[in-house]
C-alpha positions as CSV (number, residue, x, y, z in Angstrom):
1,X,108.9,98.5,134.2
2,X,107.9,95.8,137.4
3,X,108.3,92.4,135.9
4,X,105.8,89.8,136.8
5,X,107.4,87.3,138.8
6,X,106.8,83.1,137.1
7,X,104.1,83.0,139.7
8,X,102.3,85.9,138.2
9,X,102.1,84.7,134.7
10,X,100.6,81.2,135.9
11,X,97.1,80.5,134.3
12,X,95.3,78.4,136.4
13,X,93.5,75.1,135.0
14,X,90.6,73.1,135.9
15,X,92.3,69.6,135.3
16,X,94.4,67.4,133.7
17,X,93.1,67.4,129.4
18,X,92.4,64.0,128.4
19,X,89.9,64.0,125.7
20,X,91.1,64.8,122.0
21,X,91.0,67.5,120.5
22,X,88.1,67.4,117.6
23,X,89.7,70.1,115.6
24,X,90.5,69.3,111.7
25,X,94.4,70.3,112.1
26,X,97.6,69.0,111.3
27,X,99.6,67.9,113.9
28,X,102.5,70.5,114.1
29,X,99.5,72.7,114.1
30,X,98.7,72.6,118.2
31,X,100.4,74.5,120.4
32,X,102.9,72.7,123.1
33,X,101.5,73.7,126.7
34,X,105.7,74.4,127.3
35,X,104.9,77.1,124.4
36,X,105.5,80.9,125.2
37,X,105.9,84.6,124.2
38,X,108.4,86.4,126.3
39,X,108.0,89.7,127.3
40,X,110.8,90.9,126.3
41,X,111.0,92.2,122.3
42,X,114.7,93.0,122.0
43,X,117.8,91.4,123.4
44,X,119.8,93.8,125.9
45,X,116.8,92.8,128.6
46,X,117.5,89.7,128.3
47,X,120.7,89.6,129.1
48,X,120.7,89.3,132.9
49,X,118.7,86.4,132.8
50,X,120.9,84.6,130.4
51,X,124.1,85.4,132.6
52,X,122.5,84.4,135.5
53,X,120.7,80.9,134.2
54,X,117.2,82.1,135.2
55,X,114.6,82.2,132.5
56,X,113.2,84.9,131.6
57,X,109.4,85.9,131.7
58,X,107.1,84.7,129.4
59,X,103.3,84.6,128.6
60,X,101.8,81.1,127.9
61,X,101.0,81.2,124.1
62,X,97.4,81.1,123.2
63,X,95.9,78.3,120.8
64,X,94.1,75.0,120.6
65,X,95.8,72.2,122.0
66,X,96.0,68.4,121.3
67,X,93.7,67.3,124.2
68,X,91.5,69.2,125.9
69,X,89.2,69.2,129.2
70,X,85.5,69.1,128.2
71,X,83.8,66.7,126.5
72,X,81.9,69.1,123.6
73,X,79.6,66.8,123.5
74,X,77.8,67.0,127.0
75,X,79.6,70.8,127.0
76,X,77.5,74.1,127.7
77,X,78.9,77.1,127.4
78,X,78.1,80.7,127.9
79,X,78.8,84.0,126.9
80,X,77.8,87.8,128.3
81,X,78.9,91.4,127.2
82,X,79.0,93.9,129.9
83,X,80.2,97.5,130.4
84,X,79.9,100.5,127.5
85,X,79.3,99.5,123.8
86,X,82.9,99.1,121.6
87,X,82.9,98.1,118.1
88,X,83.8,94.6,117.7
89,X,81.4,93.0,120.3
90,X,79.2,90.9,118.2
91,X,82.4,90.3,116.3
92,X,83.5,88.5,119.5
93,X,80.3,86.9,120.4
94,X,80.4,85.2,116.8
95,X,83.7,84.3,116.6
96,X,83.1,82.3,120.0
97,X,80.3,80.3,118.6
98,X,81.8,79.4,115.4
99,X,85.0,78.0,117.1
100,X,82.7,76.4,119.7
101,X,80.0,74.6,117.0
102,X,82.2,73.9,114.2
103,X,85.4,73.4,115.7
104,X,84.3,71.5,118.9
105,X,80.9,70.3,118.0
106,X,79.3,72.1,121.4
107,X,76.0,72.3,121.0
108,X,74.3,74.2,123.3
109,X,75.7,78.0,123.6
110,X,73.6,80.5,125.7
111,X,73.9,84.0,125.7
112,X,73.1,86.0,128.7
113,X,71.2,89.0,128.5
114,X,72.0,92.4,129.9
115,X,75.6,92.2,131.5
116,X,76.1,90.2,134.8
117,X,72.9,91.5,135.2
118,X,71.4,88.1,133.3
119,X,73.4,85.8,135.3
120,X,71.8,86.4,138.1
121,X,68.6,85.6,137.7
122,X,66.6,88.8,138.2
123,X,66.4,89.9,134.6
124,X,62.9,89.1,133.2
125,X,64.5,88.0,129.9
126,X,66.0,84.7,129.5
127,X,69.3,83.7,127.9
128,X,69.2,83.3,124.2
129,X,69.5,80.3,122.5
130,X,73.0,81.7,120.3
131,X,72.5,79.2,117.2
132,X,74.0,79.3,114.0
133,X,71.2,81.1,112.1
134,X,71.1,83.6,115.2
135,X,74.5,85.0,114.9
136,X,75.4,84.3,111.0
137,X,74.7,88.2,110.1
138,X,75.5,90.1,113.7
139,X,79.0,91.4,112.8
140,X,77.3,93.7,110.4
141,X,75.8,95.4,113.5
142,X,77.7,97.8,116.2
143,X,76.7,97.3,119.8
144,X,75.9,93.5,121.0
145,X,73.0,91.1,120.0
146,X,73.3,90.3,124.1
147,X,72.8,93.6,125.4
148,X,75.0,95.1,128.4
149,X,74.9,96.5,132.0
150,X,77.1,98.4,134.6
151,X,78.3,97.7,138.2
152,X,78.6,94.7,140.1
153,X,75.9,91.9,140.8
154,X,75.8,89.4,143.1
155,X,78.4,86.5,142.9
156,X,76.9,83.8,144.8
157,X,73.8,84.1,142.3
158,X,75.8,84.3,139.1
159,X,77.2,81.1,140.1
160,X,73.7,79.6,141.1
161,X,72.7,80.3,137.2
162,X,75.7,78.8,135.7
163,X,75.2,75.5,138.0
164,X,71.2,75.8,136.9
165,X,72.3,75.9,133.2
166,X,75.0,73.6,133.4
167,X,77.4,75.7,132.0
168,X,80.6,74.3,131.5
169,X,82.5,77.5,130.4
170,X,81.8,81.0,130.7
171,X,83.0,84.2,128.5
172,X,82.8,87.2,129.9
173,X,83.3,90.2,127.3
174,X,84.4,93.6,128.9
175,X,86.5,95.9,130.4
176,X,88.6,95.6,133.6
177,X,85.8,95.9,135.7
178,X,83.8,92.9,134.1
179,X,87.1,90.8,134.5
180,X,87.6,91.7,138.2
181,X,84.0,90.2,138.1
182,X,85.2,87.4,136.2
183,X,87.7,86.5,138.8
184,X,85.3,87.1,141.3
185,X,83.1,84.2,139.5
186,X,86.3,81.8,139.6
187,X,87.0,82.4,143.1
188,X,82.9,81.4,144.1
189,X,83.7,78.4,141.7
190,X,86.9,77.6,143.5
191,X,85.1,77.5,146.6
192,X,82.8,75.3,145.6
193,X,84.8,73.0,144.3
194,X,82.9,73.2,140.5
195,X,84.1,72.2,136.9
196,X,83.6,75.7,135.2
197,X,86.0,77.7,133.4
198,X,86.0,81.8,133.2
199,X,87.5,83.1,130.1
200,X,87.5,87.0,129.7
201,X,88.0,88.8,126.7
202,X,89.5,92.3,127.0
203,X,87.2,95.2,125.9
204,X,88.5,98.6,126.3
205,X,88.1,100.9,123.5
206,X,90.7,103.4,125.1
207,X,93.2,100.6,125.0
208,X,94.3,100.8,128.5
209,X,94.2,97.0,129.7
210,X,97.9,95.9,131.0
211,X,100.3,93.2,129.0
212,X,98.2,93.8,126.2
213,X,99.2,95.5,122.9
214,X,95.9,96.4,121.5
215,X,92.3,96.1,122.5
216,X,89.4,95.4,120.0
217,X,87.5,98.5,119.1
218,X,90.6,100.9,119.1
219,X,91.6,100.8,115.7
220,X,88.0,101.2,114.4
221,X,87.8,104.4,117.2
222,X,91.0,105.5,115.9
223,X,89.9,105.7,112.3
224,X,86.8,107.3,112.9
225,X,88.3,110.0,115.3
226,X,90.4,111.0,112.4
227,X,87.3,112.0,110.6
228,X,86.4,114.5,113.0
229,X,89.6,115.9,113.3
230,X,89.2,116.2,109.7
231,X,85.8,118.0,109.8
232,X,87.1,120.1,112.8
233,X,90.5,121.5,110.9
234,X,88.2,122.0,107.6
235,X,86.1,124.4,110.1
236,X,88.8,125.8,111.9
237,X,90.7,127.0,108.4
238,X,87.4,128.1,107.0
239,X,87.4,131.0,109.9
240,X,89.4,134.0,110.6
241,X,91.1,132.5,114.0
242,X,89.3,129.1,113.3
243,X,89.2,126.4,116.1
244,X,88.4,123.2,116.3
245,X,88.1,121.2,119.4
246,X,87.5,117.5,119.4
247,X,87.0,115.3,122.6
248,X,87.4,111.7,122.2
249,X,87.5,108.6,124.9
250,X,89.9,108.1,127.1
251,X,89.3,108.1,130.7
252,X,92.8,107.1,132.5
253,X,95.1,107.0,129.2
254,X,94.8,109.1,125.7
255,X,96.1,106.7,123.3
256,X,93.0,107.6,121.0
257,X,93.9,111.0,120.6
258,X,97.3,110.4,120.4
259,X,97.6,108.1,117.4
260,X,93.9,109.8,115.8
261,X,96.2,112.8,116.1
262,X,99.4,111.0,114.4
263,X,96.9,109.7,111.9
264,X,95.4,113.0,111.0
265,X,98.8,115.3,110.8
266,X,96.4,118.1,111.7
267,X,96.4,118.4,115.5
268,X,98.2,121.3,116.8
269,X,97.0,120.2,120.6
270,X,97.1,117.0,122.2
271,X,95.5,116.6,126.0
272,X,95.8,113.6,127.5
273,X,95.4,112.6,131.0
274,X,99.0,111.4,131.5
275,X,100.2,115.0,130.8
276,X,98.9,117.6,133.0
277,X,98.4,120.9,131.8
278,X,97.3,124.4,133.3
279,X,94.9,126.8,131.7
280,X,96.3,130.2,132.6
281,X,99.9,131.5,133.1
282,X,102.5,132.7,130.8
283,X,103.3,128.9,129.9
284,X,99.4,127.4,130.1
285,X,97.5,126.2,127.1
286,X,95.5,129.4,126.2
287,X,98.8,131.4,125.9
288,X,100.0,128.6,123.9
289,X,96.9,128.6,121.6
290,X,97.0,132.3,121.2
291,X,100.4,132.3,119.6
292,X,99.5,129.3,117.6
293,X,96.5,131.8,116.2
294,X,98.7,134.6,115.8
295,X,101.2,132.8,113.8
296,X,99.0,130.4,111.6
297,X,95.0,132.1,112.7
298,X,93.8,128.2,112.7
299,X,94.1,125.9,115.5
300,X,93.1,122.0,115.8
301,X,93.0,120.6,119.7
302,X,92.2,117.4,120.6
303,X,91.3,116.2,124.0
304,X,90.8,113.2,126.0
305,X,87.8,113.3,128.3
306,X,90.2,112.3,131.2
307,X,92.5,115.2,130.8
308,X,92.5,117.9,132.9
309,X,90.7,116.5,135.8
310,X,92.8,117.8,137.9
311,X,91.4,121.2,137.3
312,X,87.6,120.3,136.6
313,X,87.3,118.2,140.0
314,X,86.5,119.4,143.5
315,X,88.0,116.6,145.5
316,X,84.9,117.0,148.5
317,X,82.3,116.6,145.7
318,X,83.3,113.7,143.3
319,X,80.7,111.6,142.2
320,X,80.8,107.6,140.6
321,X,79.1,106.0,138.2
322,X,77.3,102.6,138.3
323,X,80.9,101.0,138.1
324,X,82.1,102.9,141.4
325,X,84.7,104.9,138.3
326,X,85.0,108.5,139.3
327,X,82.2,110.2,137.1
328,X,84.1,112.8,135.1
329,X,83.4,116.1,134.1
330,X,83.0,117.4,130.5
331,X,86.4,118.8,130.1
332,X,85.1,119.3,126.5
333,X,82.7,121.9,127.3
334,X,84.6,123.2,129.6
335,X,87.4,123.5,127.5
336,X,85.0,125.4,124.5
337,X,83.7,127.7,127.5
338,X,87.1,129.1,128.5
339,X,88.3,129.4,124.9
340,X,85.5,131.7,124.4
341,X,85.8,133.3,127.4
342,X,89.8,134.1,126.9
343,X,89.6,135.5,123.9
344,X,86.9,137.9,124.5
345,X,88.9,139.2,127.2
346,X,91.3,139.8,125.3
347,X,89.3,141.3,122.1
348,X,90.3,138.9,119.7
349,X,87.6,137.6,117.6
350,X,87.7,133.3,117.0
351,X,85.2,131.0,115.9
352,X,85.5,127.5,118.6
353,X,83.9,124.6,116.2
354,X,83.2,121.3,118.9
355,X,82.5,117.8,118.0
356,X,82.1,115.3,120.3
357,X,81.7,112.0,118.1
358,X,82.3,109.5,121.6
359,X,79.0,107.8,121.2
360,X,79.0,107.5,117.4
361,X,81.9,106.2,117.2
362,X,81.4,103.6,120.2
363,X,77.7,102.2,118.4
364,X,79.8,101.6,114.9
365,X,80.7,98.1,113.2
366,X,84.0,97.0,114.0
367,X,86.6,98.5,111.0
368,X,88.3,96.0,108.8
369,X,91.2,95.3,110.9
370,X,89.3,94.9,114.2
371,X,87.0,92.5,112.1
372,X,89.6,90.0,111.8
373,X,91.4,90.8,115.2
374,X,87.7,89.9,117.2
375,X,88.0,86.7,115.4
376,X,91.1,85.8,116.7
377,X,90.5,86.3,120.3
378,X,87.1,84.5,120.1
379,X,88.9,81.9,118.6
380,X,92.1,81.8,121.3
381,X,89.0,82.5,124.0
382,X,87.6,79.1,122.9
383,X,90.7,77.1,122.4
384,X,91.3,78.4,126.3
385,X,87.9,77.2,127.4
386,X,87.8,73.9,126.1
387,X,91.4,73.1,127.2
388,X,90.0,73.9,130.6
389,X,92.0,77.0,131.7
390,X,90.2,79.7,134.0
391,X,90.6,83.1,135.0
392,X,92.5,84.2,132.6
393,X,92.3,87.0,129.5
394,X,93.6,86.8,125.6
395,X,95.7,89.2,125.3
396,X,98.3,90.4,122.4
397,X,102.4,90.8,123.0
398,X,104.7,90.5,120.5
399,X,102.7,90.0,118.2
400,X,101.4,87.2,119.8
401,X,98.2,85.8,121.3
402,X,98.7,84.6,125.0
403,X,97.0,83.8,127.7
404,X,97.1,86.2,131.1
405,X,96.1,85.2,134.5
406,X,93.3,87.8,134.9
407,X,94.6,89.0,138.4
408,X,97.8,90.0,136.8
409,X,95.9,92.0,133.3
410,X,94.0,94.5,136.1
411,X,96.5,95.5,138.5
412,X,97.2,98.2,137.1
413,X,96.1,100.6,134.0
414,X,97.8,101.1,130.7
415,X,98.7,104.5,130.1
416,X,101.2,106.6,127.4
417,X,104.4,107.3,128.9
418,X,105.5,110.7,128.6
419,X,108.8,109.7,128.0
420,X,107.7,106.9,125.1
421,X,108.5,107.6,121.6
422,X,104.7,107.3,121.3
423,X,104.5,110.8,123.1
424,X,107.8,112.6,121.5
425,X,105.9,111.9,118.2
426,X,102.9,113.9,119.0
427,X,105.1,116.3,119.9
428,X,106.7,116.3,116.7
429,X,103.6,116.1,114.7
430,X,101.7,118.7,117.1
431,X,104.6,121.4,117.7
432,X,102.8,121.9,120.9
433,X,105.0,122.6,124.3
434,X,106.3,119.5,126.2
435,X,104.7,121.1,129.0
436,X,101.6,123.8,129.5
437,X,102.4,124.9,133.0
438,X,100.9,127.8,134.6
């Protein structure tokens, strides 16, 4: 693994903090700016920076500190939700205005509509007005009170509506391409020479974001994929040569099928995009699941909807989305096609059961646990905003909250290693092959 270099890990402020903080809290309770959470989690890496007197990396620990850059009482801030819907987002957008009005005392937070598409000034439908009363119920509700958008807006004008507003702080809530935007916004406002602080809180359901242990909305996807695996094994046993196919999210990395399949016990194939696989061959994955029917005549797979690309894609005729992310093909269909197709080649009668539960379980309420875990970040989001540090994301390591310079959180994508104990457990749970070449 590429460390970061100390300049990596550098959050960038707005200023020196010399207003107190308003926040009810013992004093032992505020975190030391000097505080931080290595990146290290066991000793032996360690050890070359101890023997050599360097010190080793470390994130800057997230939480509210004794002074802090704005004045809450002249403060605006604002907040916006872009990219796909993920449980947890009005979890976020409440957990921001609580810390802001009862902890600070801000008074005026404003929600922009519709993405980055309300920042700019072209949407017909102004921010709201995010008051107590507004947002006391919303993380009962899936999806976000704000609404959401795709793809890139202009930055010059996002920047015109936050000087119009007078915002003082901005959250943006979304995946890594709303926090490239994000850093975008801070590099308009560096320009400029403006007061305004960027905070970004990471939403990737697939739980791909860098130097970050979990993303909100995984568990809750995690939990809720397990019941379709459920409903697909209860299928494919219920059938002579029964199979049950389940696609669930993950675009770059599979780490919801992975642990749904851990979860369940029940999966007898994995796919993930980290682990290619062939169809066809002695070795591919339909020979595989023809032994698995001849020995046991029921067969769970599970697949990530970025596995198997590599054979679904025609590299002169790829097509994006809105986001400029390659727009990918339905391996799940695809996948249920040449099932059927193999096995009526080959005379053997099988029933192919597929569930596809990607939207359902992206429009739920946030789970329990992500309940509580979108409280924290709102709350380390606001602690960060008000101490006047910019262009950064909360993330999670070690167990920790920290603080990541955004540039450093994007560069590149999270993905399961196949050589990760993460991935020799599916194995072990699965029995499938290490490897489905043709």
């Amino acid at each position: 693994m590429e460390l970061p270099s100390p300049s990596d890990v550098q959050v960038p402020t707005l200023g020196a903090c010399t207003v107190p903080s308003p926040l009810p809290m013992a004093e032992d309770g505020f975190i030391d700016e000097g505080d931080r959470v290595l990146l290290f989690s066991s000793t032996r890496p360690l050890q070359p920076f101890l023997q050599s007197g360097r010190e080793p990396p470390a994130f800057e620990m997230a939480g509210p500190r004794r002074k802090i850059f704005f004045d809450p009482k002249k403060l605006t801030c604002g907040i916006v939700t872009c990219g796909g819907l993920c449980p947890g987002l009005n979890d976020v957008i409440r957990s921001i205005v609580l810390t802001l009005r009862h902890g600070y005392g801000v008074q005026r937070i404003l929600g922009f509509r519709y993405g980055y598409l309300g920042l700019t000034g072209k949407s017909s439908d102004p921010p709201l007005e995010l008051t107590l009363e507004l947002i006391s119920t919303i993380h009962e509700r899936g999806g976000t009170l704000l609404g959401s958008s795709r793809g890139p807006q202009d930055i010059s004008e996002m920047v015109d509506t936050l000087v119009r507003q007078n915002v003082g702080i901005l959250f943006t809530i979304g995946g890594d391409g709303t926090l490239r935007g994000a850093s975008a916004i801070c590099q308009e406002i560096t320009r400029r020479q403006l007061s305004i602080a960027v905070i970004g809180v990471p939403k990737t359901i697939d739980n791909d974001l860098d130097w970050t242990m979990r993303s909100f909305g995984f568990t809750t996807a995690v939990s809720e994929a397990r019941e379709s695996i459920y409903a697909a094994h209860t299928e494919a046993v219920g059938a002579y040569n029964g199979i049950g196919l389940v696609k669930l999210m993950g675009r770059h990395s599979g780490f919801i099928s992975a642990h749904a399949s851990l979860a369940s016990g029940d999966v007898n194939f994995c796919l993930v995009p980290e682990v290619p696989f062939s169809l066809h061959g002695e070795k591919g994955f339909l020979a595989a699941l023809e032994r698995r029917l001849g020995q046991r005549r029921h067969a769970v797979v599970v697949v990530a909807e970025g596995a198997g690309q590599d054979i679904l894609q025609d590299p002169a005729h790829q097509e994006q989305d809105a986001s400029g992310n390659l727009r990918l093909k339905d391996v799940g269909v695809f996948l249920r096609d040449q099932i059927g197709l193999h096995f009526r080649e080959r005379g053997i009668e099988t029933t192919v059961k597929y569930i596809d539960p990607s939207y359902t379980i992206r429009s739920l309420p946030a789970g329990a646990l992500d309940s509580e875990f979108c409280l924290m970040l709102g709350q380390h989001a606001a602690h960060a905003g008000m101490a006047g540090k910019t262009d950064l994301v909360v993330g999670l390591w070690n167990q920790n909250f920290t603080y990541i310079p955004i540039s450093l959180s994007v560069a590149r994508t999270k993905k399961i290693d196949p050589r990760s104990d993460l991935w020799q457990r599916v194995l072990e749970t699965t029995g499938q092959p290490a490897s489905m070449p043709g």
